[in-house]
gemmi code that builds the backbone of each chain (N, CA, C; Angstrom):
import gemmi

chains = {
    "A": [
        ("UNK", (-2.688, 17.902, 21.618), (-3.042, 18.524, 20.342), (-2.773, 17.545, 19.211)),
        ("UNK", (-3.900, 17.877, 18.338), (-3.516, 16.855, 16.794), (-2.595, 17.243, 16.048)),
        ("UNK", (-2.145, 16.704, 14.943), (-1.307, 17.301, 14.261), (-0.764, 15.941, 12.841)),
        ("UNK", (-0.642, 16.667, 11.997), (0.109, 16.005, 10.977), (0.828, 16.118, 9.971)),
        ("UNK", (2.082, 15.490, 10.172), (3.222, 15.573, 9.695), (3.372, 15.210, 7.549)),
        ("UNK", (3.608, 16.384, 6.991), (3.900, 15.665, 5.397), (5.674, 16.030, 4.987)),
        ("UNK", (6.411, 15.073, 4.453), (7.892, 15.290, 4.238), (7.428, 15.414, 2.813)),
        ("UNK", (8.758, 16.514, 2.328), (8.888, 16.809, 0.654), (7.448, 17.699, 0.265)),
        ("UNK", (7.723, 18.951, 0.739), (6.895, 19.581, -0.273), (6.795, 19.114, -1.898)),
        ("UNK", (7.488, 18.924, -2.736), (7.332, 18.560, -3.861), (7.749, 17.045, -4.149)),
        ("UNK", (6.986, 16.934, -4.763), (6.865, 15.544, -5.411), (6.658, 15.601, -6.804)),
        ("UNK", (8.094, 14.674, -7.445), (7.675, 14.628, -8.690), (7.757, 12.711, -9.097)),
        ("UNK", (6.816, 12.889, -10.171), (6.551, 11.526, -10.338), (6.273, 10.941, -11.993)),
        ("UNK", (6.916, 10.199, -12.633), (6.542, 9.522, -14.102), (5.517, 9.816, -14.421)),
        ("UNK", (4.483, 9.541, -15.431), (3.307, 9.388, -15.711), (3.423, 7.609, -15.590)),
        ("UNK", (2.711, 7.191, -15.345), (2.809, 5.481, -15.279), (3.022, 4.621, -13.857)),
        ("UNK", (4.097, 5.783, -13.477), (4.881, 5.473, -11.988), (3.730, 5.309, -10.761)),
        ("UNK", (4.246, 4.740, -9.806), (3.567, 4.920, -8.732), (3.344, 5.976, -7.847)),
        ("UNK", (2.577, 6.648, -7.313), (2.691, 7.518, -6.505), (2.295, 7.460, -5.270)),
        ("UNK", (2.876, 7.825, -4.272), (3.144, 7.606, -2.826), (3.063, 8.934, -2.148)),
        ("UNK", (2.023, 9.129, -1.312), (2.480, 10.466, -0.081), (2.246, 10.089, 1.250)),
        ("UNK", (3.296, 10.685, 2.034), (3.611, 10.122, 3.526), (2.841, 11.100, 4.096)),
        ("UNK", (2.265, 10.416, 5.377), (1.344, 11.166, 5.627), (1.470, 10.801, 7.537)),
        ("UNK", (2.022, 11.290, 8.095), (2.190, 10.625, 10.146), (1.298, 11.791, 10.816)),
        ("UNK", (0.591, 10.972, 11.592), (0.072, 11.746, 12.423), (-0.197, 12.006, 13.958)),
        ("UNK", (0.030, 12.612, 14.655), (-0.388, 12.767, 16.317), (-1.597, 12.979, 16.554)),
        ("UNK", (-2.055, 12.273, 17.519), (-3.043, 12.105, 18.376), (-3.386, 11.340, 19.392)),
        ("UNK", (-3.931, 12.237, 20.688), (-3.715, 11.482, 22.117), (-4.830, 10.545, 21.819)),
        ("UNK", (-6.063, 10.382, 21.193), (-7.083, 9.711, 21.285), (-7.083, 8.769, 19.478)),
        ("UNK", (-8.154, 8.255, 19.328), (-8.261, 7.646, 17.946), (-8.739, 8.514, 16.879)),
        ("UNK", (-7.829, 8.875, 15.873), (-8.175, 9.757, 14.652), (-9.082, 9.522, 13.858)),
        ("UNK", (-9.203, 10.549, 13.486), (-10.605, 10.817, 11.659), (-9.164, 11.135, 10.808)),
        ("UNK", (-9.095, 10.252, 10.052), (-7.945, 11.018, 8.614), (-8.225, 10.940, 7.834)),
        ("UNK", (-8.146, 12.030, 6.597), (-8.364, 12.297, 5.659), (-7.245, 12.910, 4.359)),
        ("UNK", (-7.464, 12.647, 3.417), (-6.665, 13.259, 1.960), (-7.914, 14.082, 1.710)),
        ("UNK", (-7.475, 15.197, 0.692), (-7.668, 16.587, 0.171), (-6.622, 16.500, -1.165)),
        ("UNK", (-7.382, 17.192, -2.241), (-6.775, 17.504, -3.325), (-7.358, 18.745, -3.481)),
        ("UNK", (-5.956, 19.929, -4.165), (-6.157, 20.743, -4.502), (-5.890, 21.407, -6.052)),
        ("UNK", (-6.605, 21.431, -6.819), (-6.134, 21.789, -8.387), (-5.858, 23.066, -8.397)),
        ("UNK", (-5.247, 23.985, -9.312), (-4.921, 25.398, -9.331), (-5.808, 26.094, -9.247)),
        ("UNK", (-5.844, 26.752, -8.558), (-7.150, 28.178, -8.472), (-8.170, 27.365, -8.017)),
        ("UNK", (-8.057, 26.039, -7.279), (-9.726, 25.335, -6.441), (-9.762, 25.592, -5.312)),
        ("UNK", (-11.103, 24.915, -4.811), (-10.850, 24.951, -2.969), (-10.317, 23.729, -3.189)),
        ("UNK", (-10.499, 22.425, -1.581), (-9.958, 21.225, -1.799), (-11.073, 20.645, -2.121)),
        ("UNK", (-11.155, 19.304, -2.539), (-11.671, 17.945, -2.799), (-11.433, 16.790, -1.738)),
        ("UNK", (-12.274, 16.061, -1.331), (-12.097, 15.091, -0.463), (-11.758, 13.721, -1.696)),
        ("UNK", (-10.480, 12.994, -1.428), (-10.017, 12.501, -1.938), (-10.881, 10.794, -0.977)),
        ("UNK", (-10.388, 10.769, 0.269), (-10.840, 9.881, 0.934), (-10.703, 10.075, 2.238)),
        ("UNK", (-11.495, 9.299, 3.119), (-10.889, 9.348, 4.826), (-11.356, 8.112, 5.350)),
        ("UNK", (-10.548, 7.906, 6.518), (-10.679, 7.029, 7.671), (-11.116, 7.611, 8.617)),
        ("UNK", (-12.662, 6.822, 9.138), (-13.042, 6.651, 10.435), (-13.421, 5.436, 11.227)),
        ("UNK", (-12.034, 4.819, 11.535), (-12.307, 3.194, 12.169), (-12.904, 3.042, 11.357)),
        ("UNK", (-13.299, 2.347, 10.222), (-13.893, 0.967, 10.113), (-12.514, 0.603, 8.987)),
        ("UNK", (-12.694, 0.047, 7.927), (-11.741, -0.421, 7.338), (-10.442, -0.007, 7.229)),
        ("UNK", (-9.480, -0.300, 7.468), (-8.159, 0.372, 7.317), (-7.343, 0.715, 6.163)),
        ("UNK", (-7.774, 0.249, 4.575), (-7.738, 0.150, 3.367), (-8.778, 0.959, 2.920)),
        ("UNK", (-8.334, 2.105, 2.711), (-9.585, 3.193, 2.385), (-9.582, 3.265, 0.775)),
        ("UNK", (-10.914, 2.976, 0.045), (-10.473, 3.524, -1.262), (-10.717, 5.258, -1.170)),
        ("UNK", (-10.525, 5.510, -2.242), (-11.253, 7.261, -2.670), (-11.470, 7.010, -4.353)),
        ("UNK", (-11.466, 8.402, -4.740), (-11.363, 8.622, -5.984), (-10.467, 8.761, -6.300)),
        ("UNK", (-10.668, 8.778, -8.381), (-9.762, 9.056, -9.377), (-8.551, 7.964, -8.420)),
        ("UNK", (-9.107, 6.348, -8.230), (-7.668, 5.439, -7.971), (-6.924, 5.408, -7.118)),
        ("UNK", (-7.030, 6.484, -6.109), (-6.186, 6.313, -4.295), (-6.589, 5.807, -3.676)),
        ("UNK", (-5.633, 5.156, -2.836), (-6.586, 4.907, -1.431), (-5.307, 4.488, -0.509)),
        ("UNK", (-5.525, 4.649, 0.468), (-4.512, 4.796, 1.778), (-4.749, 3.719, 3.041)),
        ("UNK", (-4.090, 3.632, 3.183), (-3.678, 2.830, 4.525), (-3.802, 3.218, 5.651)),
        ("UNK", (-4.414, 3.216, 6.507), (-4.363, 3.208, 8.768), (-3.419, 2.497, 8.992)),
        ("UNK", (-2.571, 2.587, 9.379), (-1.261, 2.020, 10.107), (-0.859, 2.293, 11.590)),
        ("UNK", (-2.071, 2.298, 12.818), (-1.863, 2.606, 13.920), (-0.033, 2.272, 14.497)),
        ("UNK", (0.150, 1.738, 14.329), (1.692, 0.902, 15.046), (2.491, 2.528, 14.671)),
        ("UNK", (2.264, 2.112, 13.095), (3.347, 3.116, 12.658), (3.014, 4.842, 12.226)),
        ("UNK", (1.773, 5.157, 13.443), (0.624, 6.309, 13.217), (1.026, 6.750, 12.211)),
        ("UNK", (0.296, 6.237, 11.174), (0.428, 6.562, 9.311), (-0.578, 6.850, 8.474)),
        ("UNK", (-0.729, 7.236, 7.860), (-2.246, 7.046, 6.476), (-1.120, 7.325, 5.368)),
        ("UNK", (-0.484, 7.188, 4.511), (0.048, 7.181, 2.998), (-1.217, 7.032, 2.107)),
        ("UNK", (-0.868, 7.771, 1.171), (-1.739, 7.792, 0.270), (-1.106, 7.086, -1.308)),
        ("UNK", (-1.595, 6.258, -1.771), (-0.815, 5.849, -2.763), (-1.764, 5.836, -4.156)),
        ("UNK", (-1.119, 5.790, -5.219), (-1.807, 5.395, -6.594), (-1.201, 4.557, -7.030)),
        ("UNK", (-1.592, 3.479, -8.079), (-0.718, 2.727, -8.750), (0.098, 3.251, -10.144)),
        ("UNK", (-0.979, 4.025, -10.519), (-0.486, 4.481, -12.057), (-0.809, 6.160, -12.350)),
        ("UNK", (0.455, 6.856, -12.635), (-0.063, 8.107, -11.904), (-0.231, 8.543, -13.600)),
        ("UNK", (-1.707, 9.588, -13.479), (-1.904, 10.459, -14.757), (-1.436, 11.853, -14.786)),
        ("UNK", (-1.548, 12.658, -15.490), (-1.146, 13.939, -16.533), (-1.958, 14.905, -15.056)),
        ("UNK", (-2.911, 14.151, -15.220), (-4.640, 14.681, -14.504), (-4.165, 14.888, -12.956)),
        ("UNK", (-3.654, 13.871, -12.545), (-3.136, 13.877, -10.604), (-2.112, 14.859, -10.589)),
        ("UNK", (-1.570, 15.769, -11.795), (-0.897, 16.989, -11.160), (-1.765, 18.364, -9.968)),
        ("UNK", (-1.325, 18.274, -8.374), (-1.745, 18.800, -7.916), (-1.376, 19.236, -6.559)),
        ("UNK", (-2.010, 19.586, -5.953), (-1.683, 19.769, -4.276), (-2.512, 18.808, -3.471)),
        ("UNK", (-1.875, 17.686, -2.717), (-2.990, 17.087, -1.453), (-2.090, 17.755, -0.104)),
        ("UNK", (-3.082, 17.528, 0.679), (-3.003, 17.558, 2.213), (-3.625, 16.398, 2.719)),
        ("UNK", (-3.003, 16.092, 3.476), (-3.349, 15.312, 4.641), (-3.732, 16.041, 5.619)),
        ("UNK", (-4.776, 15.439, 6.479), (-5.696, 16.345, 7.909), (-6.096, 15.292, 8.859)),
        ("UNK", (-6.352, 15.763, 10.101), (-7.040, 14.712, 11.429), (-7.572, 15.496, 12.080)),
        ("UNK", (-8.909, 15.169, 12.665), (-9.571, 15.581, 13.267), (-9.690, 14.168, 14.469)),
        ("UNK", (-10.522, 14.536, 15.569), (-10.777, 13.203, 16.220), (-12.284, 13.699, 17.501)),
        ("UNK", (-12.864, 12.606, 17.657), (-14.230, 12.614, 18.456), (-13.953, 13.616, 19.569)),
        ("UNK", (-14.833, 14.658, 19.882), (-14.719, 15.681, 21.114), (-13.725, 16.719, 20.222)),
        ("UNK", (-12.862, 16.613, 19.039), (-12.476, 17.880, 18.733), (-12.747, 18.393, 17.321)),
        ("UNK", (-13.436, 19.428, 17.094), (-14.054, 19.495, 16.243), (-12.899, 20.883, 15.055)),
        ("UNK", (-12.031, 20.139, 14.708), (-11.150, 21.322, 13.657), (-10.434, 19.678, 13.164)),
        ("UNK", (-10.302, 20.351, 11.967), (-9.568, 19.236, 11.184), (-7.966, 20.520, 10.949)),
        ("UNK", (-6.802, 19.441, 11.431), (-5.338, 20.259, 11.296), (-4.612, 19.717, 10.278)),
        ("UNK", (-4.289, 20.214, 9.460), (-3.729, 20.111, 7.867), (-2.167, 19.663, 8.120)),
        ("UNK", (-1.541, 19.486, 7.081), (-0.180, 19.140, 6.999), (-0.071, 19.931, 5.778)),
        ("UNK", (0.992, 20.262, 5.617), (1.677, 21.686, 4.754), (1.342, 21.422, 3.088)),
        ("UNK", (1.167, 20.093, 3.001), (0.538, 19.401, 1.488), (2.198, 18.904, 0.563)),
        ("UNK", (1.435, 18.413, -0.220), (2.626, 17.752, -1.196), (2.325, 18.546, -2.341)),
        ("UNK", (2.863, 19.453, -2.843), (2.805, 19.378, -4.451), (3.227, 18.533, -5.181)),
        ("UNK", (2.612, 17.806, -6.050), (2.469, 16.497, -7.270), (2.487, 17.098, -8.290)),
        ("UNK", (4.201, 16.712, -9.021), (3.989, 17.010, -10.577), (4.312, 15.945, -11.213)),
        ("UNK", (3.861, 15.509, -12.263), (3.794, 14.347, -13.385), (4.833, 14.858, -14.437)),
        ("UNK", (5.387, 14.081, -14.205), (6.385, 14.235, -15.831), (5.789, 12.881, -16.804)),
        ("UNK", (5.802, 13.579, -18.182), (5.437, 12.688, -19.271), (6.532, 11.693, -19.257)),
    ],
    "B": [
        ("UNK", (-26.691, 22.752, -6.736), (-26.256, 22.287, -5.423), (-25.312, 23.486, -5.390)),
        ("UNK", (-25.368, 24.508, -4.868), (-24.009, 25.966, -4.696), (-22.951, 24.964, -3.904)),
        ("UNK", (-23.206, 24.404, -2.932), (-22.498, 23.554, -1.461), (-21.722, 25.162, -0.776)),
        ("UNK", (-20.416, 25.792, -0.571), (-20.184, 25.979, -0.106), (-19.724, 27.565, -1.163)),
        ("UNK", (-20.339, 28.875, -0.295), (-19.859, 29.757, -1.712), (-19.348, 30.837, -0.892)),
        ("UNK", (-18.201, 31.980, -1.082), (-17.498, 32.820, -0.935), (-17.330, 33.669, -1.915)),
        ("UNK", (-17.269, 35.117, -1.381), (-17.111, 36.274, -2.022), (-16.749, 37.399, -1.219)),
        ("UNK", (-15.655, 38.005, -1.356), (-15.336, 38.133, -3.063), (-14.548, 36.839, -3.475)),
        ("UNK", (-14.056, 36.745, -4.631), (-13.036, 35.978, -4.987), (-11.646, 35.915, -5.177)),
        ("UNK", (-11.693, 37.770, -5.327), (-10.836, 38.355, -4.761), (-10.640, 39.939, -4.535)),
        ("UNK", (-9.618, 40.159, -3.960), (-9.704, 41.530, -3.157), (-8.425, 42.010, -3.059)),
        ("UNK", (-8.101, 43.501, -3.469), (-6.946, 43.951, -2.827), (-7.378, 45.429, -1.916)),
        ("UNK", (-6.041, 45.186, -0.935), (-6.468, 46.320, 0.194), (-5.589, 47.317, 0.452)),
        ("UNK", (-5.682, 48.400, 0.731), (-4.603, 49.199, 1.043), (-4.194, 48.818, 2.772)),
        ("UNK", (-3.641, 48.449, 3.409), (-2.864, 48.187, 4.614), (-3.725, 49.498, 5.323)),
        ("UNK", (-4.860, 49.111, 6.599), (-5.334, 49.592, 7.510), (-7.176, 49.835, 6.983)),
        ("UNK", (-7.186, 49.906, 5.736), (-8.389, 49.053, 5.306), (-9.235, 47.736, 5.966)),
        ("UNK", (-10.735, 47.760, 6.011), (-11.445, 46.792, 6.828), (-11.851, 46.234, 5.565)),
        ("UNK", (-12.602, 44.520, 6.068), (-13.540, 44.404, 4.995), (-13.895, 43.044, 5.118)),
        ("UNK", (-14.955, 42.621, 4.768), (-15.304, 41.056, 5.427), (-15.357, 40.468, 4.310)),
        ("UNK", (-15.190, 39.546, 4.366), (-15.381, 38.420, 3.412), (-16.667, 37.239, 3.911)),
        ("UNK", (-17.289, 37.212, 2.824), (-18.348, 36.590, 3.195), (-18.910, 34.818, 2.825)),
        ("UNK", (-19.822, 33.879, 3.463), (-19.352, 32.460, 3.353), (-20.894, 32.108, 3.347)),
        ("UNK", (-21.010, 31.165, 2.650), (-22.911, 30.944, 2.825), (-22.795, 29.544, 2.473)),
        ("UNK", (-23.667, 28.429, 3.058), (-23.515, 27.014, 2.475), (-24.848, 27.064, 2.486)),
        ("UNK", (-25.364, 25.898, 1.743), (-26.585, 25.576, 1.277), (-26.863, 24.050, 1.682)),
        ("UNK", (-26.091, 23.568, 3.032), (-25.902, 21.597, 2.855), (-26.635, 21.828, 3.877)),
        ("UNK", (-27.201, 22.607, 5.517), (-27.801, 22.375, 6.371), (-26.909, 21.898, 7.329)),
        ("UNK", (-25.224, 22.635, 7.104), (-24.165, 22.190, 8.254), (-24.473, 22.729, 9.292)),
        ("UNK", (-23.910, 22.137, 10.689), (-24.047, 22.849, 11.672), (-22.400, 23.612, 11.721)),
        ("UNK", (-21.595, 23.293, 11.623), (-20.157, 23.490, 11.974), (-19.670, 24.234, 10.328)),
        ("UNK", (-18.996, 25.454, 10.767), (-18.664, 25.939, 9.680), (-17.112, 26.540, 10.262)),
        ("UNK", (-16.230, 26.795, 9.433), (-14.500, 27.206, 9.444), (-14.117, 28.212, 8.326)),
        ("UNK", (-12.940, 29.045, 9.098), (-12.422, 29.832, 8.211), (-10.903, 29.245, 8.477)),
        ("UNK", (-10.021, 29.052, 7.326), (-8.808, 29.362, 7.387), (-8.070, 29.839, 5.917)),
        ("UNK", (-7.094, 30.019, 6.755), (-5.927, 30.830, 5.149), (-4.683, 29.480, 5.073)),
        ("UNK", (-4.463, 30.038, 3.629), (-3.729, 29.185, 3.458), (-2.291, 30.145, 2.455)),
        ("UNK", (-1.090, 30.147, 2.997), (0.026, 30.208, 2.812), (1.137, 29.439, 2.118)),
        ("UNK", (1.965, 29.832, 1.342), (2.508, 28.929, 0.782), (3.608, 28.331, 1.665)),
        ("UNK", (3.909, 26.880, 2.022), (4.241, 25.813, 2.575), (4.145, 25.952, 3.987)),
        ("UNK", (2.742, 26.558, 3.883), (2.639, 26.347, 5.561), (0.845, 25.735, 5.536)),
        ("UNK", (0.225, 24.978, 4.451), (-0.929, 24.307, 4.131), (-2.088, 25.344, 4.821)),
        ("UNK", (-2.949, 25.120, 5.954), (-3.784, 25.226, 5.937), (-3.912, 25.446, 7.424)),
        ("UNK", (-3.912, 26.693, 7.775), (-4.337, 26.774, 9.434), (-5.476, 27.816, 9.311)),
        ("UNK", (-6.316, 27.019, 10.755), (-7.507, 27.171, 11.280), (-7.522, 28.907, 11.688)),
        ("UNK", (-8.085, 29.769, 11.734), (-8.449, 31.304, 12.095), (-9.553, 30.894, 12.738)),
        ("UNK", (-10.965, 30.943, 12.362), (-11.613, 30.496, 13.450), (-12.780, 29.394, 13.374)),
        ("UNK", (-13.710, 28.622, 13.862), (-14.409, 27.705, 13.590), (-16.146, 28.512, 14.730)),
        ("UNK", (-17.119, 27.805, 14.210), (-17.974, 27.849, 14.488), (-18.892, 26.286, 14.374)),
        ("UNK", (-18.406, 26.127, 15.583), (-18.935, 24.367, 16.105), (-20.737, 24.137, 15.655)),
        ("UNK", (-21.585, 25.355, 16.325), (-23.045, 25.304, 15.596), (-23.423, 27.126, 16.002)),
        ("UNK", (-24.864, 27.045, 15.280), (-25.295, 28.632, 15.104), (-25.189, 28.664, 16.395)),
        ("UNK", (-24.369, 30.010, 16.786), (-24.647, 30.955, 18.219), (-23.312, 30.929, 19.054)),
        ("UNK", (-22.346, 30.074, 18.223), (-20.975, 30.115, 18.600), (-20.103, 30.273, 18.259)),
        ("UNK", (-18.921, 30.621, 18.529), (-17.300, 31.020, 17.740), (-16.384, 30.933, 19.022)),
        ("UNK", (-14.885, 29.820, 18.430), (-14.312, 29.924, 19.211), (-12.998, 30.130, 18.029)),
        ("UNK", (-11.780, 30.512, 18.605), (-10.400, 30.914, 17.865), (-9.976, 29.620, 17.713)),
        ("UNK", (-9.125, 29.795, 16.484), (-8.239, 28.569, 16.030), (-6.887, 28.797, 16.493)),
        ("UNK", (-6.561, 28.595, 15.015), (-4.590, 28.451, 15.253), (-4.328, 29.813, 15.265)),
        ("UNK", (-4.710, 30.342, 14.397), (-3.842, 31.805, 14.123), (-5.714, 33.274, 14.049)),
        ("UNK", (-5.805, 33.476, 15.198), (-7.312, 34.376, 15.201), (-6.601, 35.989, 15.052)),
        ("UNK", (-5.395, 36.014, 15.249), (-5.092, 37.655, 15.632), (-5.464, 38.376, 14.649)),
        ("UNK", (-6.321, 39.431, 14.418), (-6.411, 40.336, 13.528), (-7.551, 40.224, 12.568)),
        ("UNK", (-8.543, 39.218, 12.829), (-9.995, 38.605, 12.869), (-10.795, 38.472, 13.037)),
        ("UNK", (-11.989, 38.741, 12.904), (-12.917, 38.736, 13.883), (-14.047, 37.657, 13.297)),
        ("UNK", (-15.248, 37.196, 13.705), (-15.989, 36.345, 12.828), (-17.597, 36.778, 13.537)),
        ("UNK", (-18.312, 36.428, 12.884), (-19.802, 36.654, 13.011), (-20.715, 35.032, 12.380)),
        ("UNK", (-21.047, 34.484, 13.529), (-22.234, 32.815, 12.850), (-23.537, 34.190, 12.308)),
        ("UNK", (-24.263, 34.763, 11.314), (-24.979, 35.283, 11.461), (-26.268, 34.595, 11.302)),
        ("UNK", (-26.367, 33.479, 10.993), (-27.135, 32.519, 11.245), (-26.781, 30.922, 11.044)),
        ("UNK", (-27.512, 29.861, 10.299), (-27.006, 28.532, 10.511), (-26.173, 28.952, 8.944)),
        ("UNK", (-26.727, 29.199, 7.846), (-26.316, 29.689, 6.819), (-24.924, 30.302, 6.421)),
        ("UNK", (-24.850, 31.102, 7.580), (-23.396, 32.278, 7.153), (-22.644, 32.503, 8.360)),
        ("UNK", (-21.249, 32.374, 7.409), (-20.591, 32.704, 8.544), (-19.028, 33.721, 7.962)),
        ("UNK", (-18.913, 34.999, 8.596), (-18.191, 36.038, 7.786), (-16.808, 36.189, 8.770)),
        ("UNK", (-16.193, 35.909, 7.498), (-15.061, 36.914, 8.231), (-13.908, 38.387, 8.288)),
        ("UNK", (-14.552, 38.800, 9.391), (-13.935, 40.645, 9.581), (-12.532, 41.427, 9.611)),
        ("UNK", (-11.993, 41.442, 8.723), (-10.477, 42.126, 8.955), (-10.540, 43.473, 9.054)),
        ("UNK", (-10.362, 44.115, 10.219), (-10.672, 45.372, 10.868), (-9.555, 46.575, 10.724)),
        ("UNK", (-8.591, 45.979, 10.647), (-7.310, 46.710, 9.714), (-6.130, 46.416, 9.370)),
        ("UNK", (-5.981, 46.067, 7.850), (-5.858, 44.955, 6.913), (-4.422, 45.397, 7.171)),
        ("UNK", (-3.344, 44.067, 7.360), (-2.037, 44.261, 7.400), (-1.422, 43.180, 6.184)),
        ("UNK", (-0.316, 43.987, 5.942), (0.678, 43.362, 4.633), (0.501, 41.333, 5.054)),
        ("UNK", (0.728, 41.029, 5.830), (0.822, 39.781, 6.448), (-0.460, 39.187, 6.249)),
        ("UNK", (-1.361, 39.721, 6.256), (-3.461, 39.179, 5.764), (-3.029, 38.778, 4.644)),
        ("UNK", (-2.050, 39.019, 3.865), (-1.892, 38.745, 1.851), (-2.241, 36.991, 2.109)),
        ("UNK", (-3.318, 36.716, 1.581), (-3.422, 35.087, 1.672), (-4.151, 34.821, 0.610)),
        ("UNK", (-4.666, 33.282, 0.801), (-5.703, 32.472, 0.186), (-6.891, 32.061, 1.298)),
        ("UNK", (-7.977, 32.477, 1.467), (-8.780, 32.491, 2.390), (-9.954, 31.499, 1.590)),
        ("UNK", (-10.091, 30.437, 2.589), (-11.200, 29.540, 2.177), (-11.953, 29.057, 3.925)),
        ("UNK", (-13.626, 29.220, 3.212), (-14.620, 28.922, 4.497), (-14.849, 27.352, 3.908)),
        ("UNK", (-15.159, 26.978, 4.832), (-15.454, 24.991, 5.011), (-16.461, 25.090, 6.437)),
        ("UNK", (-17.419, 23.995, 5.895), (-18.496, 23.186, 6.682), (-18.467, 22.019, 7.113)),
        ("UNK", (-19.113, 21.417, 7.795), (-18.912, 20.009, 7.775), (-20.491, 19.789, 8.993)),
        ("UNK", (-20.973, 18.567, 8.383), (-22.132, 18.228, 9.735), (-22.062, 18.908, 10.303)),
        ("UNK", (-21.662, 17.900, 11.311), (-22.068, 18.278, 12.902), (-20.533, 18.449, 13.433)),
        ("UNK", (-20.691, 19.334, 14.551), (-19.521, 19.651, 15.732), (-19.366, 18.134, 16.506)),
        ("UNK", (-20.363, 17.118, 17.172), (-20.349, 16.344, 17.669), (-19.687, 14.852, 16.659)),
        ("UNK", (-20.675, 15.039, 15.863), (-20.451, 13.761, 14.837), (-18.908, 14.028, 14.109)),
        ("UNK", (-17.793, 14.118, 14.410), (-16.480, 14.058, 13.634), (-16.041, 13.291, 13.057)),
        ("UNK", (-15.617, 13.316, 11.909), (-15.102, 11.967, 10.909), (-15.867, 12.528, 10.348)),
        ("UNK", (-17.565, 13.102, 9.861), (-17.815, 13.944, 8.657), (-16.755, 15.092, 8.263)),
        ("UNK", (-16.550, 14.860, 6.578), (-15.458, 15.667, 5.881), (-15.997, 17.526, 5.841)),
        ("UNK", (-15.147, 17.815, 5.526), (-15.749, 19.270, 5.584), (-15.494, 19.505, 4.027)),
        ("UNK", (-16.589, 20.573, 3.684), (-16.785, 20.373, 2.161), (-16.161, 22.139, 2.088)),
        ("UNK", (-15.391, 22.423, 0.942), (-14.665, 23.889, 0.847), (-15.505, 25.135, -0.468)),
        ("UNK", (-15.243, 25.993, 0.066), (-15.367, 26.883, -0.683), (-14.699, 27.160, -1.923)),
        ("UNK", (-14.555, 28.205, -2.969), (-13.667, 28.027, -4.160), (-12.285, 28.944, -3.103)),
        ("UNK", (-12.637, 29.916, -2.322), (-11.461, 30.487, -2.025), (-11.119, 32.478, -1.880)),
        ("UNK", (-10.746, 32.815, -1.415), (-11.055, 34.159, -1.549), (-9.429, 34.654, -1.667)),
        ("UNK", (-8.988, 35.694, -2.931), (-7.906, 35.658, -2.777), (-7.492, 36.965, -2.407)),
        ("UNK", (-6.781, 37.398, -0.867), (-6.457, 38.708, -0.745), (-5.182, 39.052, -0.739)),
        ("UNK", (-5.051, 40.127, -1.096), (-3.905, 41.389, -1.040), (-4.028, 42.317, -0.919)),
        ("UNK", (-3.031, 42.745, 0.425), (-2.711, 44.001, 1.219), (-1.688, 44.604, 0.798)),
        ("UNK", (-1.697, 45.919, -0.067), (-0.825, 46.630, -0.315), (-0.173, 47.484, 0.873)),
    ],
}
model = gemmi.Model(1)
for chain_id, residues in chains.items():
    chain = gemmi.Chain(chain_id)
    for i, (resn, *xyz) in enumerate(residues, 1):
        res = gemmi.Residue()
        res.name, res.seqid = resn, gemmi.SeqId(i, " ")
        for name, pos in zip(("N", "CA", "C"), xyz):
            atom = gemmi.Atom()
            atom.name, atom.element = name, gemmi.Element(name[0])
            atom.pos, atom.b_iso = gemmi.Position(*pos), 0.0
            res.add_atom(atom)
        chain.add_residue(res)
    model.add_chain(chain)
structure = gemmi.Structure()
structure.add_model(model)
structure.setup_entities()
């Protein structure tokens, strides 16, 4: 079974600061991973994903994450966090032959001025 | 572009009350999903529909039922609504069942409560 792991429901972070979410995942075969953002009262947003090819994924609004097979990882990082990136992501994996993408519990992201 | 739409938006129920909630996309997915979402427990699967003419159970199906009623729609049935249904209910699409690594695109969300 897939599965993926997020530590620290909440996250709080500078405005300016960097922002970082850990993101580990299980899987017996090679993963699909993906970030999700959720704003108050939305569905999600596809932020970005990995499917094998580059391991340096950009996305939008300035993220982009890392494949780290060794250390089965995707982190999601920003360099400079805004007012605007207050929100909920999840991390998810799906993989070839299984067709459900399995969430991780999400990070809430709050920005302090 | 609707992409992915749900209704109601929201709902409250008296506990043993039925009532479906309903999911329609407009992208030409084959693979469509229901899940709820709970607070710090993210996002588990209830049930998926790989392409029209199928349904299989997810993580959590008890107390659920679902209908593909065509490639278009796909509903889901709470047959008698318990305090524990109180959620955030969102349907998602995506391509194809085969082709994985396509993202699944979400609905705004359906918000219920079981009195």
């Amino acid at each position: 079974a897939q599965s993926v792991t997020q530590l620290g429901s909440h996250v709080s972070v500078s405005e300016g600061a960097l922002v970082l979410l850990r993101c580990n995942y299980s899987s017996s075969v090679p993963p699909y991973l993906f970030w999700y953002v959720q704003y108050p009262n939305q569905g999600l947003q596809l932020l970005l994903k990995y499917t094998s090819a580059a391991t340096l994924v950009k996305g939008i609004n300035g993220f982009e994450a890392e494949f780290k097979k060794s250390e089965t990882s995707f982190h999601l990082t920003k360099p400079s966090a805004h007012m605007s990136d207050a929100a909920e992501y999840f991390c998810a994996v799906s993989s070839y032959g299984n067709n459900r993408l399995a969430f991780g519990k999400g990070n809430q992201v709050v920005v302090i001025p | 572009n609707a992409g992915v739409t749900q209704t109601p938006k929201f709902q409250v129920l008296k506990t043993g009350q039925s009532m479906t909630l309903q999911c329609a996309q407009d992208m030409n997915h084959n693979s469509m999903y229901w899940y709820r979402q709970d607070p710090g427990m993210g996002l588990r699967l209830i049930y998926y529909s790989a392409s029209e003419g199928t349904t299989d159970k997810g993580e959590v199906p008890n107390g659920y039922n679902v209908s593909r009623l065509n490639k278009r729609e796909f509903s889901l049935r709470l047959e008698s609504a318990a305090p524990s249904q109180t959620s955030v209910y969102f349907c998602a699409s995506s391509a194809s069942g085969v082709l994985v690594g396509t993202e699944a695109f979400f609905g705004q969300g359906t918000r219920l409560t079981v009195v």
